[in-house]
C-alpha positions in Angstrom: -0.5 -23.2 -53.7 2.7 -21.2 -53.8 0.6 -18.2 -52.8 -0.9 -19.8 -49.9 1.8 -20.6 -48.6 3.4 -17.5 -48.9 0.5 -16.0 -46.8 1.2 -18.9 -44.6 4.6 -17.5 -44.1 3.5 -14.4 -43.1 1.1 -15.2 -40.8 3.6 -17.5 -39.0 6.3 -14.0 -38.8 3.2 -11.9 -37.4 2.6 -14.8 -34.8 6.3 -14.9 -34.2 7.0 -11.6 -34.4 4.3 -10.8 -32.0 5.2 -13.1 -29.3 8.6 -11.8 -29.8 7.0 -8.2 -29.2 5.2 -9.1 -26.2 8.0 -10.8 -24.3 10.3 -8.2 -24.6 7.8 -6.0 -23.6 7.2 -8.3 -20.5 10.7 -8.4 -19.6 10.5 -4.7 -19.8 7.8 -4.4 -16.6 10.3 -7.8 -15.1 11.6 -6.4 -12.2 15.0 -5.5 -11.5 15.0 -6.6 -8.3 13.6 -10.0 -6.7 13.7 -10.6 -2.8 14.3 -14.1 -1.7 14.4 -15.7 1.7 17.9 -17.4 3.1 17.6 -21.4 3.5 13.8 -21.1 1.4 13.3 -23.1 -1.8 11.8 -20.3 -4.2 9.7 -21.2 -7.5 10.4 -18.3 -10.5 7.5 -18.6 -13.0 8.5 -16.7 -16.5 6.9 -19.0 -18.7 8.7 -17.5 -22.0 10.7 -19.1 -24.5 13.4 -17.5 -23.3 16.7 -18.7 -21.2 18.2 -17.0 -17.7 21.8 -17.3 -16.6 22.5 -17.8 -12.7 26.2 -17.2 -12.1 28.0 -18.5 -9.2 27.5 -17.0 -5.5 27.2 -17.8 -1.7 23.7 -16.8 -1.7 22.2 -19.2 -3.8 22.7 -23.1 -3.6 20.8 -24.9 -6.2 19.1 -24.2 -9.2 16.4 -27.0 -10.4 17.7 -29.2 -7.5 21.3 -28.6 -9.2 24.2 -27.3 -7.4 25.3 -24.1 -8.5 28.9 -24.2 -9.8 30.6 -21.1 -12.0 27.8 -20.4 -14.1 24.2 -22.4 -15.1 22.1 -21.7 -18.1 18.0 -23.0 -17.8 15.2 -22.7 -20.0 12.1 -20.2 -18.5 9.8 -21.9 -20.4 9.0 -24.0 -17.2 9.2 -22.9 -13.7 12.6 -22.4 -12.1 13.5 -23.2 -8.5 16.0 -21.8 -6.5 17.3 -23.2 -3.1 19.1 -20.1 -1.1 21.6 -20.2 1.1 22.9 -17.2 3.3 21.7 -14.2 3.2 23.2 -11.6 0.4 23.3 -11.0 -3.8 22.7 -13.4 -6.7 22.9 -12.4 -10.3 20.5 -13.9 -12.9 21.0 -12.9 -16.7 17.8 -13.7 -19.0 18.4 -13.1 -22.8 17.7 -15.5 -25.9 19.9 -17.1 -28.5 23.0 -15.9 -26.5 21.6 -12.2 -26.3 21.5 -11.0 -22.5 18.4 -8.9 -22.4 18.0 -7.8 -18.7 20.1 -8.4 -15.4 17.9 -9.3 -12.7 19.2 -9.1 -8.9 18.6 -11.3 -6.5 18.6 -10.0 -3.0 18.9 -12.7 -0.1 17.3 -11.7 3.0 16.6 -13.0 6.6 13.5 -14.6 7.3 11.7 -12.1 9.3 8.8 -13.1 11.4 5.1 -11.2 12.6 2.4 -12.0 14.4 -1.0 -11.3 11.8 -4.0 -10.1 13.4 -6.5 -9.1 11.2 -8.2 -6.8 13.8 -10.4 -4.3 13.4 -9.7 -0.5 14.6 -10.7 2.8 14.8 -7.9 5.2 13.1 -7.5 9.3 13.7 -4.8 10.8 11.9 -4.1 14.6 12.7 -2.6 16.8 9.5 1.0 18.3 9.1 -1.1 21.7 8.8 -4.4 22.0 7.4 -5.2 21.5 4.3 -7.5 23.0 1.8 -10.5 21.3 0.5 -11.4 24.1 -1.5 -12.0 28.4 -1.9 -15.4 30.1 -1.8 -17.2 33.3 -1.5 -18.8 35.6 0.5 -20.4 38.8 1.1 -18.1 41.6 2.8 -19.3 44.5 4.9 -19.1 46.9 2.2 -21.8 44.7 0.4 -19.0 43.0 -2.1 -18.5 39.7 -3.3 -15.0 38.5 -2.1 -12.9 35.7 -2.9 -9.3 36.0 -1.6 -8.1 32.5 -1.8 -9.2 32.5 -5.1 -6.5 31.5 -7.6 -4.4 31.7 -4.6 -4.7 28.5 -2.3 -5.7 24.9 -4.1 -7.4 21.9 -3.0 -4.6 19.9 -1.0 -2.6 22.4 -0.3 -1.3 22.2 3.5 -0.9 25.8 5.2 1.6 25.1 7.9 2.5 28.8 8.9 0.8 32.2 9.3 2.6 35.3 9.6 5.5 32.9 10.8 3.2 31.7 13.1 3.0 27.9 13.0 -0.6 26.0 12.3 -1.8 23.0 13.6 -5.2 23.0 14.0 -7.9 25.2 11.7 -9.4 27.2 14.6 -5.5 28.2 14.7 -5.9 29.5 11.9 -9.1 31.7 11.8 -8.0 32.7 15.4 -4.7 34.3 13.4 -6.4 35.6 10.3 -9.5 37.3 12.2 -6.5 39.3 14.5 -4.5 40.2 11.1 -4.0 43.4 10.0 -2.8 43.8 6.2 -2.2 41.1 4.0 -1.0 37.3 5.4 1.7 35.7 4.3 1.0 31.8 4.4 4.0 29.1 4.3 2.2 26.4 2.0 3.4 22.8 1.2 2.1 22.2 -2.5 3.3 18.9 -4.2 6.6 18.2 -2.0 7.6 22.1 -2.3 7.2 24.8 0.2 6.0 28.2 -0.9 5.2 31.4 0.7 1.7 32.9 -0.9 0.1 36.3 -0.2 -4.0 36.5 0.8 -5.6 40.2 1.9 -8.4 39.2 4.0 -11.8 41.0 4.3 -14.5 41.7 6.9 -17.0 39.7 6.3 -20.5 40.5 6.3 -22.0 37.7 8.3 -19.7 38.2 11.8 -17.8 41.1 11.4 -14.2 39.1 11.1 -11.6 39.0 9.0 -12.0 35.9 6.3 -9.6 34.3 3.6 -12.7 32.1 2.3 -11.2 28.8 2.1 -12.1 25.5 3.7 -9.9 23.4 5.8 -9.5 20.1 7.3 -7.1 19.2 10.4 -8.0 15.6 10.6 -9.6 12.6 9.5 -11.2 9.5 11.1 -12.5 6.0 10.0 -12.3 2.0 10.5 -9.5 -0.5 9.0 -7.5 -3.1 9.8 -4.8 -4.2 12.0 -2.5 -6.4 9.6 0.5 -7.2 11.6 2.7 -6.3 14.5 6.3 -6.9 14.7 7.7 -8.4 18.1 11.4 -7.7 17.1 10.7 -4.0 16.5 7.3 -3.0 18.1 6.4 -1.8 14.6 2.3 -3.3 13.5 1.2 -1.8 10.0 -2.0 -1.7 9.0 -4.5 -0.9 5.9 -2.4 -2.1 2.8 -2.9 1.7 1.3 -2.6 5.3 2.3 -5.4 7.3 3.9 -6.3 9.8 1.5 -8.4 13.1 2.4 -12.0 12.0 1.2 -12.6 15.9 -0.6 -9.1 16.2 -2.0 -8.0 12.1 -2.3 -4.9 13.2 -1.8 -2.1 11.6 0.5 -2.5 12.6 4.4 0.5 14.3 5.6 0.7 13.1 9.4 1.4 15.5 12.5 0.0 12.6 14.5 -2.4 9.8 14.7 -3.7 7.1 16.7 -5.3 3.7 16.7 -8.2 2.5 18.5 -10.0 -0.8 19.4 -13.1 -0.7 17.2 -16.2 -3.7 17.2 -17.9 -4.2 14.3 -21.2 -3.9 15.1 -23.3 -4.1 11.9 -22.6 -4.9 8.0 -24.1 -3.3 5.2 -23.5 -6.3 2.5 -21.3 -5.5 -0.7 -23.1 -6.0 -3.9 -22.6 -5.4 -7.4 -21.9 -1.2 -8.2 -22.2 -1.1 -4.7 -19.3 -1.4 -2.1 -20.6 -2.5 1.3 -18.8 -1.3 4.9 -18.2 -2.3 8.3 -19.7 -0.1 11.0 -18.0 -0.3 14.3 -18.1 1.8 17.3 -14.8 2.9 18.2 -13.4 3.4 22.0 -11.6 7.0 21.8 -11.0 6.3 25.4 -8.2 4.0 24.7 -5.0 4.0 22.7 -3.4 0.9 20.6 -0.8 2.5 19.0 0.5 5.6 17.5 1.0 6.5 13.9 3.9 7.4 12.7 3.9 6.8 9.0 1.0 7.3 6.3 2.3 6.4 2.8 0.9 4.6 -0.2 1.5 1.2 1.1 -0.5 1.5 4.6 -0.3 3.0 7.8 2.8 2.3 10.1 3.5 3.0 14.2 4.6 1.5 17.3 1.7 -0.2 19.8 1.2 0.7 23.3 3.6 -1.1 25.6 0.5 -2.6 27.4 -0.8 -3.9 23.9 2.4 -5.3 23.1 2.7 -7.7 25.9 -1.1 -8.9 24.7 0.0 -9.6 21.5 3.5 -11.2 22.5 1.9 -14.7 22.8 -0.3 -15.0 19.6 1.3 -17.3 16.9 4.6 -15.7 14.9 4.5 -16.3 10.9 7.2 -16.0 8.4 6.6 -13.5 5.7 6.5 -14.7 2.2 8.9 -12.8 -0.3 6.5 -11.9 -3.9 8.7 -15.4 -5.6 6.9 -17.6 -2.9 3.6 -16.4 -3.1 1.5 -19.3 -6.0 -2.1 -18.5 -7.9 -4.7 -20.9 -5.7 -6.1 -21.2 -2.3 -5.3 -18.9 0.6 -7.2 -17.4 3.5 -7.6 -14.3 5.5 -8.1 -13.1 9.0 -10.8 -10.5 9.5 -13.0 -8.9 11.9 -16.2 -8.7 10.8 -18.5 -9.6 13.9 -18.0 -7.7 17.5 -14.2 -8.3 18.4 -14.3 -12.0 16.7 -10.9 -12.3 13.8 -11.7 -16.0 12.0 -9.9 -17.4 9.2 -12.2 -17.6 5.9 -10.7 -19.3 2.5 -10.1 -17.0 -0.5 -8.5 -17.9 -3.9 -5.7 -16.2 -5.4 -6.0 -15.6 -8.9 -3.6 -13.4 -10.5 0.0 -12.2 -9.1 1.9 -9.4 -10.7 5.2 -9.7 -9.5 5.9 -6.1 -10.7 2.9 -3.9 -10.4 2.8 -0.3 -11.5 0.6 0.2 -8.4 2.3 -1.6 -5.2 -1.3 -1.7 -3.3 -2.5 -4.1 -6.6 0.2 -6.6 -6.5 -2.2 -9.8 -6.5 -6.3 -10.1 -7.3 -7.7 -12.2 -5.0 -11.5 -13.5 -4.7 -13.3 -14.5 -1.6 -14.4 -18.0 -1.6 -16.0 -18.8 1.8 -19.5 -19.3 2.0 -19.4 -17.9 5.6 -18.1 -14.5 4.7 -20.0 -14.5 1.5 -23.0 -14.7 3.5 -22.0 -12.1 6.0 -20.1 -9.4 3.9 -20.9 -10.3 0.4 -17.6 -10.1 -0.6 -14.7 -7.7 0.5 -15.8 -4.2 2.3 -14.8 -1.2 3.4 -13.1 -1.5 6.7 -11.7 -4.9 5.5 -8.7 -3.2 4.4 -5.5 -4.3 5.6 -6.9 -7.9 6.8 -4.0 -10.2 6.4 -3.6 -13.1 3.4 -2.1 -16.3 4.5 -0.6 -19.3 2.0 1.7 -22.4 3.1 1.9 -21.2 6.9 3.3 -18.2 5.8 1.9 -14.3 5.6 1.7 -12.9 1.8 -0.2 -9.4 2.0 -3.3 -7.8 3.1 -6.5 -7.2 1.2 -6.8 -3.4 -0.5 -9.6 -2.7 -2.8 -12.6 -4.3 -3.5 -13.8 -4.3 -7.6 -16.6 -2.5 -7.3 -18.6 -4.6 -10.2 -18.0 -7.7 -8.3 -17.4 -7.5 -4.7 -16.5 -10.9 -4.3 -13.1 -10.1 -6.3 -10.2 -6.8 -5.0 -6.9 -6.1 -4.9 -3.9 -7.1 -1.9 -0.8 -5.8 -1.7 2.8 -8.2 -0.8 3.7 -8.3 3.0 7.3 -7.3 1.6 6.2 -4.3 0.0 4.3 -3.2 3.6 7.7 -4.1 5.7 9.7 -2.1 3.3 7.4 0.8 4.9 8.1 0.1 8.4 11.6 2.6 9.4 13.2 0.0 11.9 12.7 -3.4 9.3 13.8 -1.3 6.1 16.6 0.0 8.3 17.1 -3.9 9.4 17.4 -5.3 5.1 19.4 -1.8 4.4 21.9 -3.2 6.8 22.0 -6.5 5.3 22.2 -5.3 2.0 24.7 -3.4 2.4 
């Protein structure tokens, strides 16, 4: 008896102990930081046995319908709801048995309004340089082998100069190498750092010019998204993720880009190991928008002047800070028929209010039987169509699972706007 309960015991410490483990490690991926919206009633779900600390401020009003006075101590075992007041800072302390384990922040910010569109586009970005996809070989005129990017240039590497000659397009830079004399001296931007690196060229075989054997891109081209435009700020982002070079998959560096009206014209279904796209034919003759911004988080520019005044009149939606956003039914806009954006139910099923990977903050799975039919599921060139939940926009779609089309990734609205310059200039300012 005595020893079964003795291994009773134990078991019941591992349990504990485990739990114990597991929440601190949760509280360790907790972020620091949580945005809130002024004069919003926001719902915090920990769920851990653990207790959080809200001291007094201007910021925030109520705490589980409770007015905030000096300082307030609640339980996280249940959800917690917080009224806000005026925009700035709240401090919330979570810890257990009277042990403060982390300080959480919590900023107040303006509601800020976009129109979502959910259209789909054509998208041309042109590199800051070229960059290399890759070195090679070939065949000299004195019947050699040569390779003299060999060990020299690497895949993603963005040549941006010449002889002190800047590049911006790749027949710029055979026109220069062919005419060299000597060795060239190429300025090269290689993981954030510019260097200087040393090629001799040779004749090649084939055409008599001057080679460095290396192959280059200048600029890339596909179909996405239009998620949202910004009336206050003529800003739209779009996508959800960076375009990465399809050889390299590495980050885009922009010179310039442009977006295009696109129509879907055909849809080659999603199924299981096998991701599905939208083809569209897309009208180079016009100009939506430029692009100004190609980071992790989407792309980001201002719309024509002309496209701006179309947009002006279509519905305006508050965004919905990461705290607001609930597991459950949502919908999306999308284009995936000719020039037609309709609203098709989804389900929300996970959030990860602090993801390692911003473009993965929720997992999401298409429910409607109408898009089911059509797509399959999520597909290429769905990325960046805008999730909506309680009148408000959350995020845009971002990957699709590859096993299960039906299911992918979105990333938050806040995380996009905290992309766009003149709206992360706009909180910086309130912030401060």
């Amino acid at each position: 008896m005595r020893r079964n309960l003795k291994i009773i015991a134990i078991l019941l410490f591992c349990v504990i102990s485990g739990y114990a483990v597991g929440s601190f490690a949760y509280l360790l991926r907790f972020p620091q930081e949580i945005r809130l919206t002024e004069f919003t009633t926001h719902r915090l779900n920990v769920s851990l046995p653990l207790s959080a600390t809200f001291h007094e401020t201007a910021a925030v009003s109520k705490v589980n319908d409770t007015p905030l006075s000096e300082s307030m101590n609640v339980r996280l075992g249940r959800p917690v709801t917080i009224q806000t007041d005026s925009y700035g800072t709240a401090e919330m302390t979570i810890g257990a048995f009277g042990v403060p384990f982390r300080r959480i922040t919590l900023d107040v910010v303006p509601e800020v309004e976009v129109i979502p569109l959910g259209v789909a586009i054509g998208v041309r970005i042109n590199t800051d340089g070229v960059m290399v996809l890759g070195t090679g070989s070939f065949q000299g005129v004195d019947g050699e082998t040569h390779r003299p990017a060999h060990n020299v240039l690497r895949a993603g590497d963005l040549i941006l100069e010449t002889n002190g000659t800047a590049i911006k397009y790749k027949e710029d830079l055979s026109e220069y190498v062919a005419k060299s004399e000597g060795d060239v001296i190429l300025l090269v931007r290689r993981d954030n750092e510019e260097i200087h690196v040393t090629i001799t060229p040779q004749v090649a075989a084939a055409d008599d010019t001057r080679r460095i054997g290396a192959w280059v891109r200048d600029s890339t081209k596909g179909i996405g998204t239009l998620t949202f435009y910004n009336p206050a700020t003529s800003e739209f982002g779009a996508l959800g993720h960076g375009i990465l070079d399809v050889d390299t998959k590495m980050l885009l560096s922009v010179r310039s880009g442009t977006i295009m009206p696109s129509t879907v014209t055909s849809v080659q279904r999603g199924a299981r190991g096998m991701p599905g796209e939208l083809e569209g034919q897309v009208d180079t003759s016009t100009t939506l928008g430029t692009i100004t911004t190609n980071c992790p988080n989407g792309i980001f520019g201002e719309l024509e002047p002309q496209v701006s005044r179309q947009f002006q009149d279509l519905p305006r939606m508050p965004i919905a800070q990461r705290a607001q956003i609930q597991e459950g039914p949502a919908t999306i806009l999308t284009n995936v028929s000719g020039s037609q954006v309709k609203e098709y139910e989804i389900e929300i099923e996970t959030i990860h209010q602090n993801p390692t990977d911003e473009t993965k903050g929720m997992v999401i799975r298409i429910t409607d039987p109408d898009l089911l039919e059509i797509t399959g599921g999520i597909v290429q060139g769905m990325s960046g169509s805008p999730i909506l939940q309680d009148g408000r926009i959350i995020g845009a779609i971002t990957h699709v699972f590859v096993q299960d089309p039906t299911k992918g990734y979105g990333i938050f609205i806040e995380s996009m706007l905290h992309h766009c310059p003149s709206t992360a200039a706009y909180f910086a300012v309130v912030a401060a």
